[in-house]
N, CA, C and O atoms as CSV, one atom per row, in Angstrom:
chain,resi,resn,atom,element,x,y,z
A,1,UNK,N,N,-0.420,39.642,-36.553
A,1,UNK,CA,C,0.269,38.599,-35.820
A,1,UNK,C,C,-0.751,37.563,-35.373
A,1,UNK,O,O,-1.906,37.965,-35.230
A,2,UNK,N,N,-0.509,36.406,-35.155
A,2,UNK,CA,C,-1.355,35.047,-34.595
A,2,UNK,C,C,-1.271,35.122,-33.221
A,2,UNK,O,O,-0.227,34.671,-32.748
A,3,UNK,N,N,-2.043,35.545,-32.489
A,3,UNK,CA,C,-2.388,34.693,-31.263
A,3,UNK,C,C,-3.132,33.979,-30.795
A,3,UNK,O,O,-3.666,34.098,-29.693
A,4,UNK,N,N,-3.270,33.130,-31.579
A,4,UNK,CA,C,-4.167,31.923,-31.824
A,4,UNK,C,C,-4.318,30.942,-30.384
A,4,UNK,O,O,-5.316,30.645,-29.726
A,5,UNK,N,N,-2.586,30.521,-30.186
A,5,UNK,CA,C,-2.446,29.689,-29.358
A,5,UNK,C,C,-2.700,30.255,-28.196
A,5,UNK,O,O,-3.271,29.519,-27.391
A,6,UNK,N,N,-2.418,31.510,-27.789
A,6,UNK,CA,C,-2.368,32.149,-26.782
A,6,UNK,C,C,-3.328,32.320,-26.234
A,6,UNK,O,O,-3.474,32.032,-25.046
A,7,UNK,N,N,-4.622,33.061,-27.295
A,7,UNK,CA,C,-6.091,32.796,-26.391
A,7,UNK,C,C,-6.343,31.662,-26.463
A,7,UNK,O,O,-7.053,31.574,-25.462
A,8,UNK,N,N,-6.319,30.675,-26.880
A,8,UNK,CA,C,-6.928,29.089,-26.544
A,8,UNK,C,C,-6.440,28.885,-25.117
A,8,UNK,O,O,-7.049,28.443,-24.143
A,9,UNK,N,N,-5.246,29.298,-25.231
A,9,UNK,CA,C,-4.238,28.741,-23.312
A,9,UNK,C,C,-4.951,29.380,-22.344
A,9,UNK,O,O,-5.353,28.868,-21.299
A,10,UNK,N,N,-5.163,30.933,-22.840
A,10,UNK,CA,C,-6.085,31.775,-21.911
A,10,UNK,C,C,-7.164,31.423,-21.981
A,10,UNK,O,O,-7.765,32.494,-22.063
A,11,UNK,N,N,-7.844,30.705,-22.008
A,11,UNK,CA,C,-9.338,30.355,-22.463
A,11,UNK,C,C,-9.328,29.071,-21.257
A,11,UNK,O,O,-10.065,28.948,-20.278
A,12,UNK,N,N,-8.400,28.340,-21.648
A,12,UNK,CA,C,-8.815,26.939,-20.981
A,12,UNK,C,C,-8.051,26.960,-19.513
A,12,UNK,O,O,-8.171,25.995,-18.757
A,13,UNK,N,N,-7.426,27.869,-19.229
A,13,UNK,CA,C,-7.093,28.099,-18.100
A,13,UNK,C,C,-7.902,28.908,-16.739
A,13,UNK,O,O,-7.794,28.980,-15.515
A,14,UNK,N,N,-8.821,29.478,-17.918
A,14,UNK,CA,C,-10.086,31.035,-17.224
A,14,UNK,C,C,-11.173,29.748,-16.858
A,14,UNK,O,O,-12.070,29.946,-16.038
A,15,UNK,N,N,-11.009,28.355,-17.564
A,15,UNK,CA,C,-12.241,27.552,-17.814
A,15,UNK,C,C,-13.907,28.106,-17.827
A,15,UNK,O,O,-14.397,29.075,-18.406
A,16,UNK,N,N,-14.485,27.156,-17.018
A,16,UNK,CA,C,-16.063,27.921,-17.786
A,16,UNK,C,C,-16.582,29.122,-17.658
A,16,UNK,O,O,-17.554,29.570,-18.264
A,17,UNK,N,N,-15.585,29.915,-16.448
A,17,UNK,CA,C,-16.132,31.115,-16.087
A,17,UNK,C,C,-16.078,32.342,-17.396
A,17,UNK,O,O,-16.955,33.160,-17.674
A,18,UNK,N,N,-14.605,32.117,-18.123
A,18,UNK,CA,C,-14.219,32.967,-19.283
A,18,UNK,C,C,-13.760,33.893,-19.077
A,18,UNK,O,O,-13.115,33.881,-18.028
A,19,UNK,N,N,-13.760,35.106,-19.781
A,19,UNK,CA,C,-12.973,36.193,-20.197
A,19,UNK,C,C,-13.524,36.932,-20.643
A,19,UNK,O,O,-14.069,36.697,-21.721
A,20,UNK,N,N,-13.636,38.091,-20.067
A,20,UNK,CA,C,-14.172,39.254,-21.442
A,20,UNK,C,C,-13.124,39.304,-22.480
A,20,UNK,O,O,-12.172,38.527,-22.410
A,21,UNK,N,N,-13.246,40.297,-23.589
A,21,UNK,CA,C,-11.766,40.517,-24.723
A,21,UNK,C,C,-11.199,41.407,-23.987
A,21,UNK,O,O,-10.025,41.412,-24.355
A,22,UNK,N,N,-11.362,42.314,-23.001
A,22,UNK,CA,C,-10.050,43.045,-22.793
A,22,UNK,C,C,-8.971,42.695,-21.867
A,22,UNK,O,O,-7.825,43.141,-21.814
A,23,UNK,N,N,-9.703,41.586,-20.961
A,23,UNK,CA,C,-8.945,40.648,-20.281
A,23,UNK,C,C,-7.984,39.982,-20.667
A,23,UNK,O,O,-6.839,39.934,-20.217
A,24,UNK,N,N,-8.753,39.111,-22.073
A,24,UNK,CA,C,-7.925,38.456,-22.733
A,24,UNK,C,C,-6.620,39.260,-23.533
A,24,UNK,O,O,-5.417,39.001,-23.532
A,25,UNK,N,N,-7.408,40.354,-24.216
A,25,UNK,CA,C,-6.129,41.127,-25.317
A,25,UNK,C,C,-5.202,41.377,-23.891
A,25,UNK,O,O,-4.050,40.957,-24.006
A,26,UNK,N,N,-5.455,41.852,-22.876
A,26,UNK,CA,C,-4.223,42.260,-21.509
A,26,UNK,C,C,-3.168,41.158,-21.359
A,26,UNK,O,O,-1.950,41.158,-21.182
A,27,UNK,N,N,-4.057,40.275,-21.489
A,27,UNK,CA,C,-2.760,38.753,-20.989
A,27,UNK,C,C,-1.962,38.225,-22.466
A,27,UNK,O,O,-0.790,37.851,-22.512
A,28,UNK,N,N,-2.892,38.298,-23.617
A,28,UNK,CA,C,-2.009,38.453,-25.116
A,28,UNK,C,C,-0.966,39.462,-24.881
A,28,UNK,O,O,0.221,39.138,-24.899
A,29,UNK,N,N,-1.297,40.508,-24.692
A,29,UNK,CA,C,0.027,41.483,-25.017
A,29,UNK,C,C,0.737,41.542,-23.730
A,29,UNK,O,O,1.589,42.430,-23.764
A,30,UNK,N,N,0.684,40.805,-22.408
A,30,UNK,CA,C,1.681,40.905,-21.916
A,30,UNK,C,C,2.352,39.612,-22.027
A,30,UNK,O,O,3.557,39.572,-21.780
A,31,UNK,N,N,1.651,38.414,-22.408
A,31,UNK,CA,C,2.567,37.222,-23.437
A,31,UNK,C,C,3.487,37.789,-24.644
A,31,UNK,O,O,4.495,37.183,-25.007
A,32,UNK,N,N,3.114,38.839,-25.155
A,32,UNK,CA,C,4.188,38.721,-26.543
A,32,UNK,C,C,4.795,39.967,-26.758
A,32,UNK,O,O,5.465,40.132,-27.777
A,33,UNK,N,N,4.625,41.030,-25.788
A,33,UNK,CA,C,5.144,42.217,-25.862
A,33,UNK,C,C,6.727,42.086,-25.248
A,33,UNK,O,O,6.958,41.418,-24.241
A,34,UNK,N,N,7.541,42.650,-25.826
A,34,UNK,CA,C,8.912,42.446,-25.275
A,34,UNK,C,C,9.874,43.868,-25.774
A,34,UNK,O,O,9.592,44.653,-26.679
A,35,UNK,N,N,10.875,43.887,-25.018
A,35,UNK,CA,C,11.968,45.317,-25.517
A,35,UNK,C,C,11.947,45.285,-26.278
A,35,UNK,O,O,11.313,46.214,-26.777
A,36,UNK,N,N,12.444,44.457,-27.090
A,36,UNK,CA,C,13.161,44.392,-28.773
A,36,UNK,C,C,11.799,44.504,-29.574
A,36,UNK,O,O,11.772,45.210,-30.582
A,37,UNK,N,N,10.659,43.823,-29.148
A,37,UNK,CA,C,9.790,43.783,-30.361
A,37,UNK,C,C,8.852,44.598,-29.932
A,37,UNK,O,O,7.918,43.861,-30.246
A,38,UNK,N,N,8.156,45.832,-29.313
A,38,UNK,CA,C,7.552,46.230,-28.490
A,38,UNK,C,C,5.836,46.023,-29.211
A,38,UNK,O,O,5.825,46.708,-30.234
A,39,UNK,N,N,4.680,45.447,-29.047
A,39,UNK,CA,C,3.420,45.846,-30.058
A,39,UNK,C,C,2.285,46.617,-29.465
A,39,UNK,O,O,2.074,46.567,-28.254
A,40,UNK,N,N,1.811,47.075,-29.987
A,40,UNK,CA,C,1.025,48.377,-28.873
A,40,UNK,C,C,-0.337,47.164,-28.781
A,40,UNK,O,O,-0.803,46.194,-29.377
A,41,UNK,N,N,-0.543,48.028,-27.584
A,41,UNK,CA,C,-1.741,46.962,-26.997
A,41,UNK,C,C,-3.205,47.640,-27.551
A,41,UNK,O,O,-4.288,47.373,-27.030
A,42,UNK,N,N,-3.051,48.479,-28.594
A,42,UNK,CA,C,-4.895,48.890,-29.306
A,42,UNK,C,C,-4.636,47.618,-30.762
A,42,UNK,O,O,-5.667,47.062,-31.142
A,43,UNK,N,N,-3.575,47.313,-31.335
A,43,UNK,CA,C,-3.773,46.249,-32.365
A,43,UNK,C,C,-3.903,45.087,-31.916
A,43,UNK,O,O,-4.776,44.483,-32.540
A,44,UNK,N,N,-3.191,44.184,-30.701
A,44,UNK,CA,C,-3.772,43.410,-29.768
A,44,UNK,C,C,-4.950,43.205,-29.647
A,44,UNK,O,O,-5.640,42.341,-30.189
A,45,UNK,N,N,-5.267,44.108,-28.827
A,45,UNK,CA,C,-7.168,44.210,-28.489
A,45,UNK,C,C,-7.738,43.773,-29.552
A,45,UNK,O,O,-8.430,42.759,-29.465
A,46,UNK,N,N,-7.550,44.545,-31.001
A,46,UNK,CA,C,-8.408,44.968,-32.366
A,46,UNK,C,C,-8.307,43.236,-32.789
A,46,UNK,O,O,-9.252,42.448,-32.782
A,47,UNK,N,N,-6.500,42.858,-33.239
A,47,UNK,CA,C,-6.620,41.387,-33.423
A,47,UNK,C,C,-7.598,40.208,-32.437
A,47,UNK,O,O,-8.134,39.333,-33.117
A,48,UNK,N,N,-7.795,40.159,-31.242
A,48,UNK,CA,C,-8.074,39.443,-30.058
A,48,UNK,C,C,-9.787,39.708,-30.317
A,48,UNK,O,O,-10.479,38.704,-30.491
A,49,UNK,N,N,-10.292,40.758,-30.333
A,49,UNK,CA,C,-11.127,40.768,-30.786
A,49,UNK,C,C,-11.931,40.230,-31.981
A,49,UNK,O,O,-13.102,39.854,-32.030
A,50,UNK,N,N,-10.764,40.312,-33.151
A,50,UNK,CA,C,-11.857,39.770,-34.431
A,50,UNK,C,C,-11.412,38.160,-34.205
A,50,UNK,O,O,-12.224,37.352,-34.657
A,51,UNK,N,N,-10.410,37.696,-33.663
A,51,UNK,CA,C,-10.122,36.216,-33.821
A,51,UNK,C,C,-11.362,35.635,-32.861
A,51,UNK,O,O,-11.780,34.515,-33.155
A,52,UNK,N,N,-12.110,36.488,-31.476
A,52,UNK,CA,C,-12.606,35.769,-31.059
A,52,UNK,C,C,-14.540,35.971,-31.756
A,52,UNK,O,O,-15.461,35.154,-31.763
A,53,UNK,N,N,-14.491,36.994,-32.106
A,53,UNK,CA,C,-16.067,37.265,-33.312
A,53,UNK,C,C,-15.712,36.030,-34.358
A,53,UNK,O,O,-16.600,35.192,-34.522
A,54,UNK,N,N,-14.785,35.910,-34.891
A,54,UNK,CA,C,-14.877,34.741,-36.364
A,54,UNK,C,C,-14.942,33.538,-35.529
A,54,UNK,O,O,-15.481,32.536,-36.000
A,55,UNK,N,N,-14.392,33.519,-34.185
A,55,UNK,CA,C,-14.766,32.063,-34.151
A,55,UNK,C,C,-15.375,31.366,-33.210
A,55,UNK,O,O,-15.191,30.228,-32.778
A,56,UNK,N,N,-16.279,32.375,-32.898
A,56,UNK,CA,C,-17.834,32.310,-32.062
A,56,UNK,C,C,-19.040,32.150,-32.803
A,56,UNK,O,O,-20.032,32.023,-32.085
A,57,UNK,N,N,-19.192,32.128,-33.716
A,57,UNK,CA,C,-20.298,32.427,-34.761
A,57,UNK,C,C,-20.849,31.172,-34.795
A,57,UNK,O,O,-22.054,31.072,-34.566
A,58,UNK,N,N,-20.037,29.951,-35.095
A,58,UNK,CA,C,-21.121,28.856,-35.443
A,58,UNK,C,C,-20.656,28.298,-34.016
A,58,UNK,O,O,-19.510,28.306,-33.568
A,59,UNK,N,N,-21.756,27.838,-33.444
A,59,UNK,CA,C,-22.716,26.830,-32.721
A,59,UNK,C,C,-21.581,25.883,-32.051
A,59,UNK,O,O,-21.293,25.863,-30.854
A,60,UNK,N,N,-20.959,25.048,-33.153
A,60,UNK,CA,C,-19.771,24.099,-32.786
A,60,UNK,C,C,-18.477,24.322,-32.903
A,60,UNK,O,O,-17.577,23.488,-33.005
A,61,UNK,N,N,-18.359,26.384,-32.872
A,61,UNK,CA,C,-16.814,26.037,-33.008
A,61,UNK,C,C,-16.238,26.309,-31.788
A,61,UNK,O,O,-16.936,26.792,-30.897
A,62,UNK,N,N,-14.655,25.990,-31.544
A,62,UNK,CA,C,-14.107,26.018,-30.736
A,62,UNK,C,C,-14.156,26.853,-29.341
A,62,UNK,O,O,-13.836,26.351,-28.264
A,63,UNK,N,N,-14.685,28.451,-29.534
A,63,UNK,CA,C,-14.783,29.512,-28.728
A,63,UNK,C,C,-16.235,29.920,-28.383
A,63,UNK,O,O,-16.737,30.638,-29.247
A,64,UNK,N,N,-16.925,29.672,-27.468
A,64,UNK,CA,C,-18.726,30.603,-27.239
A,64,UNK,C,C,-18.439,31.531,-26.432
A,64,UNK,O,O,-17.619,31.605,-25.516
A,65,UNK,N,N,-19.559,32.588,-27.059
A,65,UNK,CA,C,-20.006,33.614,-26.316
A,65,UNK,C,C,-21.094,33.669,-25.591
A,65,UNK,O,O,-22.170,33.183,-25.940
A,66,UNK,N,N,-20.842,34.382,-24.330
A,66,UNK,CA,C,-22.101,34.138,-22.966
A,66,UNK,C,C,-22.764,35.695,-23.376
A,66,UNK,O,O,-22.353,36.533,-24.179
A,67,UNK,N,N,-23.953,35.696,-22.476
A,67,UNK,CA,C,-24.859,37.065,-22.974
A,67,UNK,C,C,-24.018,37.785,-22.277
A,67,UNK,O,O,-23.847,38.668,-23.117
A,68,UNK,N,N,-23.280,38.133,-21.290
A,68,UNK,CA,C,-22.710,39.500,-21.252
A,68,UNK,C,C,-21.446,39.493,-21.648
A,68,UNK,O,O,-20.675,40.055,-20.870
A,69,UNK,N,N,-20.964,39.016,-22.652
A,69,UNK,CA,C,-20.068,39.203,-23.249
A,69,UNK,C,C,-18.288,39.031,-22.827
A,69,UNK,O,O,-17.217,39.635,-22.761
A,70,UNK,N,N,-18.975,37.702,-22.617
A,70,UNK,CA,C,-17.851,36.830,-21.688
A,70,UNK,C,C,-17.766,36.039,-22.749
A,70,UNK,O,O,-18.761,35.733,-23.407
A,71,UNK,N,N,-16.284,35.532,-23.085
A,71,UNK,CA,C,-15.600,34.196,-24.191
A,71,UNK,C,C,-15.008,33.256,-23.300
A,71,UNK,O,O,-14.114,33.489,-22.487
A,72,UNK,N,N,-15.772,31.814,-23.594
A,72,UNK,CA,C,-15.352,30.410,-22.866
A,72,UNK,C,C,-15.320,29.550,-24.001
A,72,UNK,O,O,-16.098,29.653,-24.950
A,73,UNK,N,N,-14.136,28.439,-23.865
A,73,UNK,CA,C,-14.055,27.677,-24.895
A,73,UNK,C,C,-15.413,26.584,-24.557
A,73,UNK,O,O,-15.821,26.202,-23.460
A,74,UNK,N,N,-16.004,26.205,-26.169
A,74,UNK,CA,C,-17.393,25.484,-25.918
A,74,UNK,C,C,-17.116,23.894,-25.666
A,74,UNK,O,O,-16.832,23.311,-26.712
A,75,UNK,N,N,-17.137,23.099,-24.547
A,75,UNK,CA,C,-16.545,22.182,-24.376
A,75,UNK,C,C,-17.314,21.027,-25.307
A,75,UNK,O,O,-16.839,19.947,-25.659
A,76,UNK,N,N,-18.450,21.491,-25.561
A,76,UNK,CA,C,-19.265,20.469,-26.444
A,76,UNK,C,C,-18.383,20.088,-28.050
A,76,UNK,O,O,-18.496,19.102,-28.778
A,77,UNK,N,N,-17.780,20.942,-28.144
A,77,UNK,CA,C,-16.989,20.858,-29.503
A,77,UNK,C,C,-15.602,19.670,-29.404
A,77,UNK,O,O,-14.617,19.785,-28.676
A,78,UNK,N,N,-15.827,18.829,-30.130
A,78,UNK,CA,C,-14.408,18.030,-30.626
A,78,UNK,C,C,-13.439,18.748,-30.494
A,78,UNK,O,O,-12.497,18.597,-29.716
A,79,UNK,N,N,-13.618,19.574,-31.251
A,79,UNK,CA,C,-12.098,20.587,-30.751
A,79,UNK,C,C,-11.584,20.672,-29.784
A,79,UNK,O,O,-10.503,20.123,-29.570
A,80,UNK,N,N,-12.264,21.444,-28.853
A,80,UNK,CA,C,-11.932,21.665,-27.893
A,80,UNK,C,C,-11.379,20.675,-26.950
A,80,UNK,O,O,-10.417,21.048,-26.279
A,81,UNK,N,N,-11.814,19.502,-26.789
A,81,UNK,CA,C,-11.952,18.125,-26.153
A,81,UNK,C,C,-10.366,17.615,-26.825
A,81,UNK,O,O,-9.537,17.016,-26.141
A,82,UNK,N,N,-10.218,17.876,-27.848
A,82,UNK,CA,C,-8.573,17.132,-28.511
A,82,UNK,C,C,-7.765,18.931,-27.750
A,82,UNK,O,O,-7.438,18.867,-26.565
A,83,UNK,N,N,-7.571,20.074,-28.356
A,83,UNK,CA,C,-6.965,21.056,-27.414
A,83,UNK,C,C,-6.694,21.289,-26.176
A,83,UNK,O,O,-5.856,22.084,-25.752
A,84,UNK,N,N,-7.805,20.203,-25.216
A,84,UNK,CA,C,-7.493,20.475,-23.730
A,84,UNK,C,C,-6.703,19.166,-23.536
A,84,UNK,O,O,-5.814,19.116,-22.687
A,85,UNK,N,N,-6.978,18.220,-24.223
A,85,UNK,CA,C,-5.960,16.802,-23.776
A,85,UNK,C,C,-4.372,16.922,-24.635
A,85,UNK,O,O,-3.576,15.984,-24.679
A,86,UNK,N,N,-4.199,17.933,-25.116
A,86,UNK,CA,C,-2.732,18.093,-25.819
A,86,UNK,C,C,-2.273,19.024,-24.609
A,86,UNK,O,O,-1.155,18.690,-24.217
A,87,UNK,N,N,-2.984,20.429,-23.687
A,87,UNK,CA,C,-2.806,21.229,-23.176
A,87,UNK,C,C,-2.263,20.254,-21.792
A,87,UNK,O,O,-1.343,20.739,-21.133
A,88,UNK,N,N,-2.800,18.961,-21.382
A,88,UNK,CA,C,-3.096,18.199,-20.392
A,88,UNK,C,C,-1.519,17.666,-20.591
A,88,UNK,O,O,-0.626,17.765,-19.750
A,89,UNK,N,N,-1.416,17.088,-21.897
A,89,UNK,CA,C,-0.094,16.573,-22.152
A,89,UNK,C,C,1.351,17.449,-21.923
A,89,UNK,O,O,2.328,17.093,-21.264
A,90,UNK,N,N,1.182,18.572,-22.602
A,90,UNK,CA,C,2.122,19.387,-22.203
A,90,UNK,C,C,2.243,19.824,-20.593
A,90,UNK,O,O,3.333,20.176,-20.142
A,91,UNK,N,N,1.480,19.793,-20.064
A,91,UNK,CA,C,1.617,20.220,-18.524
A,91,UNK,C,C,2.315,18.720,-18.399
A,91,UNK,O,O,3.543,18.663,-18.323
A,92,UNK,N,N,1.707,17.791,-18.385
A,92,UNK,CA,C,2.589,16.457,-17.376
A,92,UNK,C,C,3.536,16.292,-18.019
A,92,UNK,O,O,4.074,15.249,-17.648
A,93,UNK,N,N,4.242,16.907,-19.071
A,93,UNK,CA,C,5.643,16.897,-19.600
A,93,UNK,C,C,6.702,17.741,-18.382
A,93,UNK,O,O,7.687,17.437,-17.710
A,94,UNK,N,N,6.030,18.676,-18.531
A,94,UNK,CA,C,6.661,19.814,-17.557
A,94,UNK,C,C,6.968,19.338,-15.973
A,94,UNK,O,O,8.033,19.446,-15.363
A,95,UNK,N,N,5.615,18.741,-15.474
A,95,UNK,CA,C,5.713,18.342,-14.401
A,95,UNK,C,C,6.443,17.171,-13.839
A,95,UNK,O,O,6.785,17.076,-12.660
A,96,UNK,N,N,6.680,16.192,-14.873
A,96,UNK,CA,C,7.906,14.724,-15.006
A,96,UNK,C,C,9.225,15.339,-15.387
A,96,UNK,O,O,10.161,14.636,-15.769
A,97,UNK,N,N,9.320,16.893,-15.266
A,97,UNK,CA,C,10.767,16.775,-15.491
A,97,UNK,C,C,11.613,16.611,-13.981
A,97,UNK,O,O,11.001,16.451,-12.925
A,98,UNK,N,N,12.827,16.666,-14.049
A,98,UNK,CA,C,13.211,17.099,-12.907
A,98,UNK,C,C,13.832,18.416,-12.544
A,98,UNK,O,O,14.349,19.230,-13.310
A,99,UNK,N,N,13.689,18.482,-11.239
A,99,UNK,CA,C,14.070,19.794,-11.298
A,99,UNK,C,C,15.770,19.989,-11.197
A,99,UNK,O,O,16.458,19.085,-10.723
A,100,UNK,N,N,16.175,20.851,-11.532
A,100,UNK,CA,C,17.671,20.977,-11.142
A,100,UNK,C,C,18.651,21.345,-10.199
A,100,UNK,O,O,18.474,22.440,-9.663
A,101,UNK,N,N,19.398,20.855,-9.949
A,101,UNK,CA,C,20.301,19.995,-8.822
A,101,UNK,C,C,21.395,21.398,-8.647
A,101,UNK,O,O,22.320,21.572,-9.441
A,102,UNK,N,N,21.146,22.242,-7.607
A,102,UNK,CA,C,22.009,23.445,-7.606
A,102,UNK,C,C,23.404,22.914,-7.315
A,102,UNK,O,O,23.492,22.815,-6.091
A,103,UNK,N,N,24.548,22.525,-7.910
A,103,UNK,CA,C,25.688,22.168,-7.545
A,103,UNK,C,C,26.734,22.602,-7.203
A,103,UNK,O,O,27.780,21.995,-6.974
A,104,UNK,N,N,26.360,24.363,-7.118
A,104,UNK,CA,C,27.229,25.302,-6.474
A,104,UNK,C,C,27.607,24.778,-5.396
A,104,UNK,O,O,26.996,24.058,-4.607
A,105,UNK,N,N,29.047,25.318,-5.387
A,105,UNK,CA,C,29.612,25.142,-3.490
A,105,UNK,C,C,29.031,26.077,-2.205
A,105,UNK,O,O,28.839,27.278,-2.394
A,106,UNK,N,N,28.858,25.682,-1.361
A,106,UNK,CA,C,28.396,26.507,-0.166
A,106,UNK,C,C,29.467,27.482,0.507
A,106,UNK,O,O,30.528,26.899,0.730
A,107,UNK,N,N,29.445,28.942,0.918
A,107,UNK,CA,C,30.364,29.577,0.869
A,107,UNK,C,C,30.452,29.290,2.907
A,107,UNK,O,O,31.226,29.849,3.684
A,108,UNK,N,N,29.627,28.501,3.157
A,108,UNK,CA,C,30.064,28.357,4.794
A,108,UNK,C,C,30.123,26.767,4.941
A,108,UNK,O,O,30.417,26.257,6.022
């Protein structure tokens, strides 16, 4: 399964401090675990893990690793810099909505 988007959200929300992976795989699988679809949380981890090894490796990509083995997105990267201003966008979508107008009757 992809949880691609999911650690990026968890990533830029932890900001520079980061995440270890079991932090992260915890908040993946309680994002996508549900009744109907239930996924055990050791393939989680296992996925969360190799997505964040492949894409720590070079220098400029999207995800760095700190020496004790903490994952922060590398802000020096283009990437990252276009991912946090789409992340920026979607929040002030959310926040310009309005909220809704309870129009129930009052029982007094």
């Amino acid at each position: 399964m992809n949880y691609e988007q999911h650690i990026l959200r968890i990533l830029s929300e932890a900001g520079e401090d980061g995440l270890s992976v079991a932090k992260i795989a915890r908040h993946v699988h309680h994002a996508c675990n549900t009744l109907f679809s239930p996924i055990s949380y050791v393939e989680v981890h296992r996925d969360v893990a190799q997505f964040l090894l492949r894409n720590s490796k070079n220098p400029d990509s999207i995800i760095e690793k700190t020496d004790r083995g903490i994952y922060h997105l590398n802000m020096r990267s283009t990437e990252t810099q276009q991912l946090m201003l789409q992340f920026q966008d979607e929040q002030q979508e959310t926040d310009t909505q309005q909220p809704s107008v309870d129009l129930s009757l009052s029982l007094f």
